[in-house]
C-alpha positions as CSV (number, residue, x, y, z in Angstrom):
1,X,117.0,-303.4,-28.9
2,X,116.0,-306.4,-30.8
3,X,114.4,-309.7,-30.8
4,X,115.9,-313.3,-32.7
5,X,113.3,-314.2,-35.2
6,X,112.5,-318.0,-36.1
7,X,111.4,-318.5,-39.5
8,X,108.3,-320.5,-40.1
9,X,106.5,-320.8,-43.2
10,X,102.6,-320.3,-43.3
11,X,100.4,-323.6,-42.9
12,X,97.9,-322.4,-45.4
13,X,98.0,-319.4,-48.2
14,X,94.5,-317.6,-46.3
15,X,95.6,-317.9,-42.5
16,X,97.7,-315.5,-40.7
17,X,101.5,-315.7,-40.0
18,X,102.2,-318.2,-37.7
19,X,103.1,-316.6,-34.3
20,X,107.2,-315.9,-33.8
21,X,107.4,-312.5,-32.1
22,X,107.1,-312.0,-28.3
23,X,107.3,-308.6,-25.9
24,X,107.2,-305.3,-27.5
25,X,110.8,-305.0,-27.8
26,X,111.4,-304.1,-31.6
27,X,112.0,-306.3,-34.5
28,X,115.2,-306.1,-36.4
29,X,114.8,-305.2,-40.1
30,X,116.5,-308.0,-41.2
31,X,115.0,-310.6,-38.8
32,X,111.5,-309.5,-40.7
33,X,113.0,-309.2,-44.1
34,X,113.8,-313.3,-43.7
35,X,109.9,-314.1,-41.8
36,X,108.1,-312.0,-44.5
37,X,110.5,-313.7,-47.4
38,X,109.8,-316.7,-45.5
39,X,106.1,-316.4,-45.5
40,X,106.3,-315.2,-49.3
41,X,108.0,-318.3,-49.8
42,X,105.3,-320.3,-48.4
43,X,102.1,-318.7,-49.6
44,X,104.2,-318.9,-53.5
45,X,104.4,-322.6,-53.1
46,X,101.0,-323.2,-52.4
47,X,99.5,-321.1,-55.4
48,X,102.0,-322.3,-58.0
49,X,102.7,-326.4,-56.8
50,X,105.6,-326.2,-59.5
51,X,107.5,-323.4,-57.4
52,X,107.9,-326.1,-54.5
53,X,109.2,-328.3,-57.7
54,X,111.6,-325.8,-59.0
55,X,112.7,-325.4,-55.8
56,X,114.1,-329.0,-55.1
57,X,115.5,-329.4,-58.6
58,X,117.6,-326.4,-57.6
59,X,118.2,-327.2,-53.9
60,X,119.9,-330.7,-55.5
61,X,122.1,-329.7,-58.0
62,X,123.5,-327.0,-55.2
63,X,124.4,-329.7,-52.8
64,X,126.7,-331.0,-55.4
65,X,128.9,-328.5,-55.2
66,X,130.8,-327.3,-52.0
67,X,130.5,-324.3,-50.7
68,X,131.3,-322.4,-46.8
69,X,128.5,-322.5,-44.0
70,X,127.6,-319.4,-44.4
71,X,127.5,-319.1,-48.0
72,X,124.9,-322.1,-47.8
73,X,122.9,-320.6,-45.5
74,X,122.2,-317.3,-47.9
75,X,122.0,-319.9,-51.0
76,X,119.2,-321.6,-48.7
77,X,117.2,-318.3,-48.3
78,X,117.8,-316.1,-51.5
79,X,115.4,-315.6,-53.4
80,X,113.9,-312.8,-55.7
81,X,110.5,-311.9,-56.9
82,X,108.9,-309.5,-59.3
83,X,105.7,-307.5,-59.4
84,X,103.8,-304.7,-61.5
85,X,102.1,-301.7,-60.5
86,X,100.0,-299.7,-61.8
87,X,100.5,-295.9,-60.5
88,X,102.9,-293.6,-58.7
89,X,100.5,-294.1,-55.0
90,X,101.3,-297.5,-55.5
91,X,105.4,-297.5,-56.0
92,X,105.8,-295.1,-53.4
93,X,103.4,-297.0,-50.7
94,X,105.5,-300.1,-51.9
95,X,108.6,-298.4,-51.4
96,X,107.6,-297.5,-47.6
97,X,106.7,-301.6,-47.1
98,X,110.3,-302.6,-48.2
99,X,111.6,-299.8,-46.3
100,X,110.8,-301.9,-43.0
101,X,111.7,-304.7,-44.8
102,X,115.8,-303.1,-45.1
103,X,115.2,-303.0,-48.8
104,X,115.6,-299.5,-50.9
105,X,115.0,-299.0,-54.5
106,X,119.2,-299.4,-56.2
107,X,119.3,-298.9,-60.5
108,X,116.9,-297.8,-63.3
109,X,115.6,-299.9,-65.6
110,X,114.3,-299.6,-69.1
111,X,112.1,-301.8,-70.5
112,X,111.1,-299.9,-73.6
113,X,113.4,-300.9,-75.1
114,X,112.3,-304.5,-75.7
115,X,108.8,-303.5,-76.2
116,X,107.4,-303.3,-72.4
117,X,105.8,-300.8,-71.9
118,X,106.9,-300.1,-68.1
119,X,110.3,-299.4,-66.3
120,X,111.9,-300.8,-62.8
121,X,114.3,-300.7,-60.1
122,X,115.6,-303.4,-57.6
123,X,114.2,-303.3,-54.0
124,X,117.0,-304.6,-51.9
125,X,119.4,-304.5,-48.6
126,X,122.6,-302.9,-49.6
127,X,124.7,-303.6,-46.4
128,X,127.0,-306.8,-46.7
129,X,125.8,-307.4,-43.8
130,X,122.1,-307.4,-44.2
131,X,122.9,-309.4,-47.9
132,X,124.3,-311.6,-45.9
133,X,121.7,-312.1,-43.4
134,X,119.4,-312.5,-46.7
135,X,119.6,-310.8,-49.8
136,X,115.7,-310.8,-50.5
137,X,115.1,-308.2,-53.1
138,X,112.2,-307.2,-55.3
139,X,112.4,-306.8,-59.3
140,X,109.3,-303.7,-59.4
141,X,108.2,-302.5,-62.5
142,X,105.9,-299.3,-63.2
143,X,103.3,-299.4,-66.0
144,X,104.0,-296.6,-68.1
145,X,100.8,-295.7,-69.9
146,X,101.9,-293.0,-72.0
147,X,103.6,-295.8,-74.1
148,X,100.4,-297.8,-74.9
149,X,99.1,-296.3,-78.6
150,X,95.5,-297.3,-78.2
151,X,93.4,-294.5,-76.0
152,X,90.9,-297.0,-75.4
153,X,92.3,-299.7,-73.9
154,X,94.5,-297.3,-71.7
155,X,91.8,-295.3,-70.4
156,X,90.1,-299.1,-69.3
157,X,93.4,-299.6,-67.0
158,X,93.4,-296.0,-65.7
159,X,90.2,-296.4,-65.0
160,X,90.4,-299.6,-63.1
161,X,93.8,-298.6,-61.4
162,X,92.1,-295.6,-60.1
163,X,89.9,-297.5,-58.5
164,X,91.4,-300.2,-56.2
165,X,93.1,-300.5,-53.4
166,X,95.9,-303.4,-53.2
167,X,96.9,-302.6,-49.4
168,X,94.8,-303.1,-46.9
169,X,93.7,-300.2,-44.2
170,X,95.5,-302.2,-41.2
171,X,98.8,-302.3,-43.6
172,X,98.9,-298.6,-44.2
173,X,97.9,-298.2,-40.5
174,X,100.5,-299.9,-39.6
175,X,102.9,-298.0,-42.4
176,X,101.9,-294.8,-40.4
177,X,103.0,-296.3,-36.7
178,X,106.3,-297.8,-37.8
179,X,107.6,-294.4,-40.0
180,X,106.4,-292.4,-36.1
181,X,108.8,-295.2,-34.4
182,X,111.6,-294.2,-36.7
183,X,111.2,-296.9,-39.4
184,X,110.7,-300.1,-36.4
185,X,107.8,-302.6,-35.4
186,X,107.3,-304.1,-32.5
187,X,106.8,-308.4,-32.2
188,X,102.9,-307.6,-32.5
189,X,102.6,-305.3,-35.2
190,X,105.2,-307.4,-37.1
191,X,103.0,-310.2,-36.5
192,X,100.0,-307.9,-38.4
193,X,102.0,-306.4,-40.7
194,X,103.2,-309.8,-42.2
195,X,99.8,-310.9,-42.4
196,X,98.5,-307.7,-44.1
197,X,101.4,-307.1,-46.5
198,X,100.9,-310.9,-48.0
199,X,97.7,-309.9,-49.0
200,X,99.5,-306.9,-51.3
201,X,101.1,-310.2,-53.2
202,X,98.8,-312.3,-52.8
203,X,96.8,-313.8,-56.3
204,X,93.2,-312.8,-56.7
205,X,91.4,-315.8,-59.1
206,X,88.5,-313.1,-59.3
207,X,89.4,-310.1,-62.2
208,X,88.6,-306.7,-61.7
209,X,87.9,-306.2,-65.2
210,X,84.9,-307.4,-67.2
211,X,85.7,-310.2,-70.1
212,X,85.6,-307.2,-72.7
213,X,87.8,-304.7,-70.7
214,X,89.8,-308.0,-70.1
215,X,90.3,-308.5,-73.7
216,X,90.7,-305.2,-75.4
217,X,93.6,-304.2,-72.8
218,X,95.3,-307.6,-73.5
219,X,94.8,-306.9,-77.2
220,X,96.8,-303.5,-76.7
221,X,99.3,-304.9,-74.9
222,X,99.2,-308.2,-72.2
223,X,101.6,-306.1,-69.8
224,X,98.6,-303.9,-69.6
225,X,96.0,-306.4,-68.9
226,X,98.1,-308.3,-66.3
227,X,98.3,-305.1,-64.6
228,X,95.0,-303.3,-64.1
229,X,93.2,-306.4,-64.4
230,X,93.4,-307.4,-61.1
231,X,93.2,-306.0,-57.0
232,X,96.5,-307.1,-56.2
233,X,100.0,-306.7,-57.1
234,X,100.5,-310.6,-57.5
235,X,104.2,-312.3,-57.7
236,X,104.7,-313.4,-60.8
237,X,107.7,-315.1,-60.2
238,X,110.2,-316.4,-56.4
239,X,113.4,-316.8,-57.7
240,X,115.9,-319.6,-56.0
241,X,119.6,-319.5,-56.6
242,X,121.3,-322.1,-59.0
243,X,124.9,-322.7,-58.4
244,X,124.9,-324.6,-62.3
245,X,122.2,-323.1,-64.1
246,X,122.8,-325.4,-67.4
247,X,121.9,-328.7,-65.1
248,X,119.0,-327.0,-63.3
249,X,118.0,-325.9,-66.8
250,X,118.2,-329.7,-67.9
251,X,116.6,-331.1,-64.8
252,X,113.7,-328.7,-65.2
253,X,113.3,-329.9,-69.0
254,X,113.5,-333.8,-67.6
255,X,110.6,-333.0,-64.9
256,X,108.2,-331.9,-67.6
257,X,108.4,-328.7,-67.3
258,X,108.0,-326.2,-70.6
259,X,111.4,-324.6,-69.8
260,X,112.8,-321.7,-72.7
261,X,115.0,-322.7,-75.4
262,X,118.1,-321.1,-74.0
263,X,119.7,-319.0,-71.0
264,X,119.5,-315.4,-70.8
265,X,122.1,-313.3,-70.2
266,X,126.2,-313.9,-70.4
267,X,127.3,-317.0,-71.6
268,X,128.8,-320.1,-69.4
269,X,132.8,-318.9,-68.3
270,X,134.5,-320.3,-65.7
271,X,134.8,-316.6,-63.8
272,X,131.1,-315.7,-64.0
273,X,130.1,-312.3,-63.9
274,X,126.6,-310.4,-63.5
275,X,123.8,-312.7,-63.9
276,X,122.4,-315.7,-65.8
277,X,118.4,-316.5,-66.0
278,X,116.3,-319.2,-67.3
279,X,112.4,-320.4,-66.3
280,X,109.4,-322.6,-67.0
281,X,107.2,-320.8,-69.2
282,X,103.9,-318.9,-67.9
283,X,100.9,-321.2,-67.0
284,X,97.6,-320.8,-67.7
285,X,95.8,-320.2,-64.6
286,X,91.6,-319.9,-64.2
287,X,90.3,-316.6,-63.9
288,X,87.0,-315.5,-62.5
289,X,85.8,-312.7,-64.7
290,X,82.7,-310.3,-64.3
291,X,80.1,-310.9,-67.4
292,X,80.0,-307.1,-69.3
293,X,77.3,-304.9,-67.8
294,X,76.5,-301.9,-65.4
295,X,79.7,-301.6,-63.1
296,X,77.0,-301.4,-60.5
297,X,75.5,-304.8,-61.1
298,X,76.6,-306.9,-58.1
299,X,74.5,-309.7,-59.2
300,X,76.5,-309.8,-62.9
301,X,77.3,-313.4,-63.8
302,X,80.7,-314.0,-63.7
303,X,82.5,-316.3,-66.5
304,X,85.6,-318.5,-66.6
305,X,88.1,-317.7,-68.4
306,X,92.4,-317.9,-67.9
307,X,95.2,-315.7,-68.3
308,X,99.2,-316.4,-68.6
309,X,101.3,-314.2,-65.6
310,X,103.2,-316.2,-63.1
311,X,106.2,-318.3,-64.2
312,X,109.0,-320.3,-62.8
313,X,112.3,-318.4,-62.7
314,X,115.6,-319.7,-61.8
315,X,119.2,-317.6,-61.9
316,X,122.8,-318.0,-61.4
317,X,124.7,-314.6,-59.9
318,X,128.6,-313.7,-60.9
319,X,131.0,-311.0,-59.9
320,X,129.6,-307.8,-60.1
321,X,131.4,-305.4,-63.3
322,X,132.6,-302.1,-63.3
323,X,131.5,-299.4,-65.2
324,X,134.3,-300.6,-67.5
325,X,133.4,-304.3,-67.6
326,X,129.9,-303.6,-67.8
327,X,130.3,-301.5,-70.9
328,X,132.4,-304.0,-72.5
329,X,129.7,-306.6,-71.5
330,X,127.0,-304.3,-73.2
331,X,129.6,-303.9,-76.6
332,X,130.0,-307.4,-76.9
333,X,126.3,-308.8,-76.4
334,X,125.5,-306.2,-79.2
335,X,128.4,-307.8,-81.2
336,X,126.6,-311.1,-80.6
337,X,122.5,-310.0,-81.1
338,X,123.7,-308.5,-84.4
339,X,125.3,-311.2,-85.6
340,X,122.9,-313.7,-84.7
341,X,120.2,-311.9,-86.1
342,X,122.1,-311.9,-89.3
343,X,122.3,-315.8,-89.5
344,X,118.9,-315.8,-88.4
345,X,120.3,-318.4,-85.6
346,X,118.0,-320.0,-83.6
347,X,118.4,-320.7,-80.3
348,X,121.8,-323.6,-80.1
349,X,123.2,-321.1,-82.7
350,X,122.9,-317.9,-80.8
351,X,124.6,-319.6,-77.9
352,X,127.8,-320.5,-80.1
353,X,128.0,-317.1,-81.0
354,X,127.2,-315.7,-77.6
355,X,130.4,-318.1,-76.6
356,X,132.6,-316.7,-79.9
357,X,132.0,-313.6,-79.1
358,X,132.9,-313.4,-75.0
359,X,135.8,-314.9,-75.7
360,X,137.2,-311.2,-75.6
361,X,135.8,-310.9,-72.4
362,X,139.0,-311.6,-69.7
363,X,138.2,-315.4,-68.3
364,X,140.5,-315.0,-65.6
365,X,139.9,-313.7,-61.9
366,X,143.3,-312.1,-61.6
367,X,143.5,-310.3,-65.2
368,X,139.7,-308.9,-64.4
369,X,141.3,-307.1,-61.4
370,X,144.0,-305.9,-62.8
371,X,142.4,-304.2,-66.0
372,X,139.7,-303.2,-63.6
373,X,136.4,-305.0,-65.0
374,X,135.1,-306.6,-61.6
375,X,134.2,-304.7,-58.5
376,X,136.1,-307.1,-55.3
377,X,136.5,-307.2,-51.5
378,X,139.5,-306.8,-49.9
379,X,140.6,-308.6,-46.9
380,X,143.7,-309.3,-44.9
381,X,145.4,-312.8,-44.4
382,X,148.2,-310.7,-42.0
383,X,147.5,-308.3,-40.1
384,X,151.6,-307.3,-40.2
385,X,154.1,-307.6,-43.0
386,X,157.8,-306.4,-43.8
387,X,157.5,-303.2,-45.9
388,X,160.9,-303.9,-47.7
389,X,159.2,-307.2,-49.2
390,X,156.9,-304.7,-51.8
391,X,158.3,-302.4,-54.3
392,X,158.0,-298.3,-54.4
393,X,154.2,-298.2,-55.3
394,X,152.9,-295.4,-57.7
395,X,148.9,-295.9,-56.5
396,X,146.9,-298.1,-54.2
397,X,146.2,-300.8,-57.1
398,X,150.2,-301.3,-57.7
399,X,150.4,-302.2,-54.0
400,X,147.5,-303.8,-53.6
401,X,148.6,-306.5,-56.5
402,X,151.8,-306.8,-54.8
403,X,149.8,-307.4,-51.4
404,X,147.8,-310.3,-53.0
405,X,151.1,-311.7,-54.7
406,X,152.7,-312.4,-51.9
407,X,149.5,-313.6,-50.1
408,X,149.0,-310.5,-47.3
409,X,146.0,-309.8,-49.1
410,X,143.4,-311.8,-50.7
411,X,140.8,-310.8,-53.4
412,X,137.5,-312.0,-53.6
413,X,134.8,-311.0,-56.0
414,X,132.0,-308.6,-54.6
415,X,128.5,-310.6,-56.0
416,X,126.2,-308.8,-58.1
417,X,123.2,-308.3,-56.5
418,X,121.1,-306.3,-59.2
419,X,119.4,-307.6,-62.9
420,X,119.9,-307.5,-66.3
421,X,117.3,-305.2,-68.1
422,X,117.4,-307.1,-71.3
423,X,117.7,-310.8,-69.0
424,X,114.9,-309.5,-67.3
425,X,113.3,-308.2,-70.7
426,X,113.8,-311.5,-72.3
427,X,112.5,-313.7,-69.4
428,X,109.2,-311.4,-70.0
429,X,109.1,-311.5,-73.3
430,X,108.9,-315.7,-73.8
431,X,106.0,-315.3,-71.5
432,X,103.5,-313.0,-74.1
433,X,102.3,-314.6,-76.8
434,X,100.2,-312.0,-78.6
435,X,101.4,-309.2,-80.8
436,X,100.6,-305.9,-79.2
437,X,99.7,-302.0,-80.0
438,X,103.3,-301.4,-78.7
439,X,106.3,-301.1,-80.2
440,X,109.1,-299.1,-79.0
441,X,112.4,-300.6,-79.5
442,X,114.6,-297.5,-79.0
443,X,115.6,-296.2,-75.0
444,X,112.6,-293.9,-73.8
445,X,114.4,-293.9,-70.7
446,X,112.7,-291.7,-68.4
447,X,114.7,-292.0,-65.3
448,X,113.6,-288.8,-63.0
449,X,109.9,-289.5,-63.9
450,X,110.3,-293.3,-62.6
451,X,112.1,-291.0,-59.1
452,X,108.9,-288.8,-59.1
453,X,106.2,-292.0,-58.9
454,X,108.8,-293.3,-56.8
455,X,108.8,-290.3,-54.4
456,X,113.0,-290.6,-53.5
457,X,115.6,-291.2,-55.9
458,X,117.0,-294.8,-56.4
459,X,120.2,-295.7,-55.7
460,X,123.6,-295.8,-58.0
461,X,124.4,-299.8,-58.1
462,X,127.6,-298.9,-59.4
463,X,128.2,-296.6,-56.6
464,X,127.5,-299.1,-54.3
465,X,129.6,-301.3,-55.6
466,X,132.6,-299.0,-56.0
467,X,132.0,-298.0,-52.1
468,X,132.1,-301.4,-51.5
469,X,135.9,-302.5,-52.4
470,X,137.1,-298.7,-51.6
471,X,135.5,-299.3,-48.3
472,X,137.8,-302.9,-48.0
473,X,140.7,-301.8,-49.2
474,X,140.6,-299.1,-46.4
475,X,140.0,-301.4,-43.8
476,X,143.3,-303.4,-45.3
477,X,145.7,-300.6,-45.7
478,X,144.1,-299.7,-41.9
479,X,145.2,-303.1,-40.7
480,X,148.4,-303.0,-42.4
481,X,149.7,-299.6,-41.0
482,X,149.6,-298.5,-45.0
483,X,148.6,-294.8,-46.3
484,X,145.7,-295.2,-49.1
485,X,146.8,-293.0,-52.0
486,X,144.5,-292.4,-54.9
C-alpha cells in the first residue's frame, strides 16, 4: 500500500528534508518523485537567487493564459534539470536513484556533434499517469573522454573522477534496501534517502582539482573541467515551463538578466510541436580551489577563483512528432542552418529564415493527423454511435477521421516529453566561452557504449509515443463496439 505525500520545500539548502512520511507503510514512486523534485526545487533556489526570479517571471506570464485544473497543477510542478558525470559507476548508480524516483533512462543523445564531448539520455516517468502526477525528468550526460585530444588534461579528470565519491554511504545503503523491497521505501527511509540523494546534486564551492589541474582541463575543453573538477554531480540548470516562451524571453531580458540572443529550437507556430528553449547565460560563481602541491598536503592553501556552470533555463513543450514529422523537422532546420550560415545572419536574421523555412511544416492540428506527423490521444465523447452514420472504412485512420468528423471521437496531441539534442547543444554551447582541444562536428554516435556505462538499455521515445495513441485508439474502438484493423 501507499501513503499521500505533502510537498514541502527545504527551509535551508544544509538541513535535512523536512519531515512528511509517517508508519512504515511504503511510499509511492510518484509521491517521492514530487517531495524529492520538490526539495530540488528548493535547495536550487537558494544556491542560484535568480532561479526563484526565473521562476515568477514564468509563473506570471502562465496565469495569462487559461488552461484546465489539472493541466495547471503539472505546469505548477514541471520542471527539468541536467547534470554531468564522469564514469560508467556513476550513470548506472544514478540510474538506480531515479529508478525509485519512477524515472528510466528514454532516447540517445549525441552531443558530438556540436562539439561536446559527452552524450545523454532523458531520465523520466513514462506512464500518463505518472506524467501527469509530475513529469520531473533528468537531461544526464556522460563525459566521453576518448573524445578529448590532449592526453594530459584527460588523464587529470580520470584521475580525479577515479577518485571521488558523489553518493554518500547511507544513499547507496539505502539503494541496496529499496532494490531487496522490490524497488519501494518506506516513510523513514524516504525521509533519508531525500536527504542523502540532495547531496548527489548539491554544489560544492570547494574544487577537487588544484588551480593548475583546474586550468589545463578547462583549457582542453570547459565540459571537462566542469566535470571532474568537482565531488558532486551539481544541477546546472531547474527548468520551469513557459506557456509563451517569446514573453518570458522578454520579461527575463527587462529584469536584467543576460538572456541569449534568440530561442532554440522550432520556430513560433500556432500548433507547436517538440520543444522550444531559451536561458540566462551562465554566472560566474566563487570557487574554493586547492593551491598546487603534494596531493597529500592537507594544510595546502586554498585560492579564490570562479568558474561559469549553472544557468537559468526556461522551455516551452509541443506535440510530440512521428518518426515522419520528426524527420521532416530535422530536413528543414538543415534547410534553415545552411542558409543562414550562407548570409552569415545573425541572430533576428536566422529567425526569419527559421520562420521561411517551416512554413512547409503543416501549421494545422487536423492536417498533422492526417499526413501522420504528430503522435495524439484518442478519446471518446460517446460511448455509442449509429454505424450507418460512417462510410466502409479501408484502415483504422479512415475511421478514426470519420469518428472525429462527426465528433464521436476527439483528438488531442500527446506532449513531447523528451529534448532536442542540438536545443540542448545550443543552450550549452552559449554558456562556454573558450575555444577548446575538441572539435568533432560529425555524429560519433556511440549508442550501445552509452547502454554499457548505463548498465540497461534506454528506452525508444518514439516507441513510447507510438504505444501511446495505439494504446488510445484501442481503448476507443473498445468503447465503441469497433474491430481495430491495421
Amino acid at each position: 500500500m501507499s501513503t499521500s505525500v505533502t510537498v514541502r520545500h527545504i527551509a535551508s539548502p544544509h538541513h535535512a528534508a523536512a519531515s512528511q512520511y509517517t508508519g512504515e507503510d511504503y511510499v509511492h514512486r510518484d509521491d517521492l518523485r514530487s517531495t524529492f523534485a520538490a526539495n530540488m526545487s528548493a535547495m536550487y533556489r537558494a544556491e542560484v537567487p535568480l532561479y526563484g526570479d526565473l521562476v515568477r517571471i514564468v509563473s506570471e506570464v502562465n496565469r495569462a493564459y487559461p488552461i484546465a485544473a489539472n493541466e495547471a497543477h503539472r505546469l505548477g510542478l514541471e520542471r527539468h534539470g541536467a547534470i554531468r558525470l564522469g564514469t560508467p559507476q556513476e550513470l548506472q548508480t544514478i540510474r538506480r536513484v531515479f529508478a525509485l524516483l519512477g524515472m528510466a533512462p528514454v532516447g540517445y543523445y549525441d552531443l558530438a556533434v556540436a562539439g561536446l564531448p559527452m552524450h545523454a539520455t532523458c531520465f523520466r516517468p513514462t506512464e500518463a499517469s505518472a506524467l501527469q502526477k509530475n513529469p520531473f525528468r533528468v537531461f544526464t550526460t556522460l563525459l566521453r573522454p576518448e573524445l578529448i585530444t590532449t592526453d594530459s588534461s584527460k588523464q587529470i579528470a580520470l584521475d580525479l573522477l577515479s577518485r571521488r565519491q558523489i553518493f554518500t554511504d547511507d544513499l547507496l545503503l539505502l539503494l541496496d534496501q529499496a532494490e531487496a523491497q522490490g524497488g519501494q521505501l518506506t516513510g523513514q527511509q524516504a525521509e533519508s534517502f531525500i536527504t542523502n540523494a540532495l547531496e548527489s546534486f548539491r554544489w560544492q564551492g570547494m574544487a577537487a582539482a588544484t588551480v593548475s589541474q583546474y586550468q589545463e582541463m578547462r583549457k582542453a575543453h570547459p565540459i571537462l573541467a566542469d566535470i571532474a573538477s568537482f565531488t558532486s554531480a551539481h544541477i546546472n540548470h531547474l527548468t520551469p515551463r513557459a506557456l509563451d516562451i517569446e514573453e518570458s524571453h522578454r520579461q527575463m531580458a527587462r529584469a536584467g538578466m543576460a538572456v541569449k540572443d534568440r530561442i532554440e529550437g522550432p520556430p513560433r507556430r500556432a500548433c507547436p510541436i517538440l520543444l522550444r528553449q531559451t536561458s540566462f547565460l551562465a554566472l560566474e560563481e566563487s570557487i574554493g580551489f586547492r593551491e598546487d602541491g603534494p596531493s597529500h598536503a592537507s594544510s595546502a592553501r586554498v585560492v579564490q577563483g570562479s568558474h561559469k556552470a549553472r544557468f537559468g533555463e526556461i522551455e516551452q513543450r509541443g506535440a510530440a512528432p512521428t518518426t515522419k514529422g520528426r524527420q521532416l523537422y530535422d530536413a528543414l532546420l538543415d534547410e534553415a542552418l545552411q542558409r543562414a550560415d550562407a548570409e552569415h545572419a545573425d541572430a533576428s536574421r536566422t529567425d526569419e529564415i527559421m520562420a521561411e523555412v517551416f512554413a512547409q511544416y503543416p501549421d494545422d492540428w487536423t492536417e498533422l493527423r492526417r499526413q501522420g506527423l504528430v503522435y495524439f490521444e484518442y478519446s471518446c465523447r460517446q460511448t455509442s454511435f449509429d454505424p450507418s452514420r460512417v462510410d466502409a472504412a479501408s484502415d483504422a485512420a479512415d475511421l478514426l477521421d470519420q469518428l472525429i468528423q462527426q465528433s464521436v471521437i476527439v483528438a488531442t496531441p500527446i506532449t513531447y516529453e523528451d529534448f532536442l539534442p542540438f536545443s540542448a547543444a545550443g543552450i550549452f554551447q552559449s554558456n562556454l566561452t573558450s575555444k577548446s582541444a575538441f572539435a568533432h562536428r560529425e555524429s560519433t554516435a556511440d549508442e550501445a557504449g552509452f547502454n554499457r556505462s548505463l548498465g540497461a538499455t534506454v528506452l525508444d521515445m518514439d516507441g513510447l509515443y507510438a504505444s501511446h495513441q495505439r494504446q488510445s485508439v484501442e481503448r476507443c474502438f473498445k468503447i465503441l463496439g469497433l474491430e481495430l484493423r491495421a
